[in-house]
N, C-alpha and C positions, 0 to 999 in steps of 0.2 A: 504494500500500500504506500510504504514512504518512496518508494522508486516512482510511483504512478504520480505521487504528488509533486518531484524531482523533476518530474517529464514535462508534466504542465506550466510549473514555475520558468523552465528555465525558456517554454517553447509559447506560451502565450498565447494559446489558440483562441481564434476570434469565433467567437459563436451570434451566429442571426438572431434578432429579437423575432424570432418565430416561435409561436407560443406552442406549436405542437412538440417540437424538440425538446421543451422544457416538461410537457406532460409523458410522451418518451422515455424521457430518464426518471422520472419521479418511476412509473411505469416499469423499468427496467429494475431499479433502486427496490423497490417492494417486492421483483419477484428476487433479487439477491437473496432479501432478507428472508423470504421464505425458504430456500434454498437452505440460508443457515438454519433455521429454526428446523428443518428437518433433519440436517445434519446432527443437529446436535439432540436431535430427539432419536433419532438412530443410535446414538454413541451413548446414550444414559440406557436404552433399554437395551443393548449388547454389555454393556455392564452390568445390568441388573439379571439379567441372563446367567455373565461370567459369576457372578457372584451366588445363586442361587445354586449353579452348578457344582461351585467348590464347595461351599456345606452340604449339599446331598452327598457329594462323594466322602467329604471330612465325618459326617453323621456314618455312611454307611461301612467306613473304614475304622473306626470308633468301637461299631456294634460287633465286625466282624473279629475283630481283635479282642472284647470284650466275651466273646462267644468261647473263640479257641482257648484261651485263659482262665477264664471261669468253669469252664465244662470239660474237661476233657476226656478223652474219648478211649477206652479200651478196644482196640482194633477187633479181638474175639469177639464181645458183646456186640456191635453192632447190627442190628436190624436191617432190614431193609426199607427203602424210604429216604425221602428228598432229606429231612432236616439230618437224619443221623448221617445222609453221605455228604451235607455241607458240612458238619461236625466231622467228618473222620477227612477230609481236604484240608480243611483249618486245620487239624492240629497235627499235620503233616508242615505247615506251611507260616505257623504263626511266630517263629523266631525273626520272619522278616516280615509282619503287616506293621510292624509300629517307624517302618519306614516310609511306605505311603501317605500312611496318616500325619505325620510330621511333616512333608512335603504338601500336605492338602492344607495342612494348618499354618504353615508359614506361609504357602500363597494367597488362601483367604486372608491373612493379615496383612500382606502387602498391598493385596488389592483393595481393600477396607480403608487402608491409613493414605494408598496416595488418591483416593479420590477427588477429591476438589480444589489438587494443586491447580495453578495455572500452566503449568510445564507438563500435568500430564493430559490436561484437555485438550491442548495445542496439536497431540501427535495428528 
């Protein structure tokens, strides 16, 4: 915007007192701004998105962790059935869920804390 103002200062452009050219840009001017207003209504609800996304997944790495830890599972005794075969995968597998979860939890925090910089609205 400061080059576009650099341009006109330095070049003087003579505009006609033709009142259409002025409704024009008023015209032009309004659909910018709509332009922006979408833009940035796109960018608030792709965050509210990213951000919903990481707590469902921080929730569901949470529970999963909480599952294999709390309950664990005698390979013999298991039944057959969805919950005992998510229980007998978890606790094959749970020395590394509180990895995920720490990665889901420090990027919902990051994504939380820089929200209404001005540097990262900008991108």
């Amino acid at each position: 915007m400061k080059d576009i103002d650099k341009i006109l200062r330095e070049n003087r452009p003579v505009v006609k007192d033709d009142p259409t050219f002025i409704l024009e840009t008023k015209h032009r001017m309004e659909a910018v701004e709509g332009i922006k207003a979408e833009v940035e209504r796109q960018r608030s609800h792709g965050r509210v998105a990213l951000i919903v996304a990481l707590a469902i997944g921080l929730a569901a790495g949470v529970l999963a962790t909480a599952i294999a830890f709390l309950w664990p599972v005698d390979v013999q005794s298991v039944e057959e059935g969805l919950w005992h075969s998510i229980r007998l995968f978890l606790e094959g597998w749970k020395q590394y869920l509180i990895y995920p979860v720490a990665v889901l939890a420090v990027a919902l925090s990051l994504v939380v804390s820089t929200g209404n910089r001005p540097a990262f609205n900008n991108r």
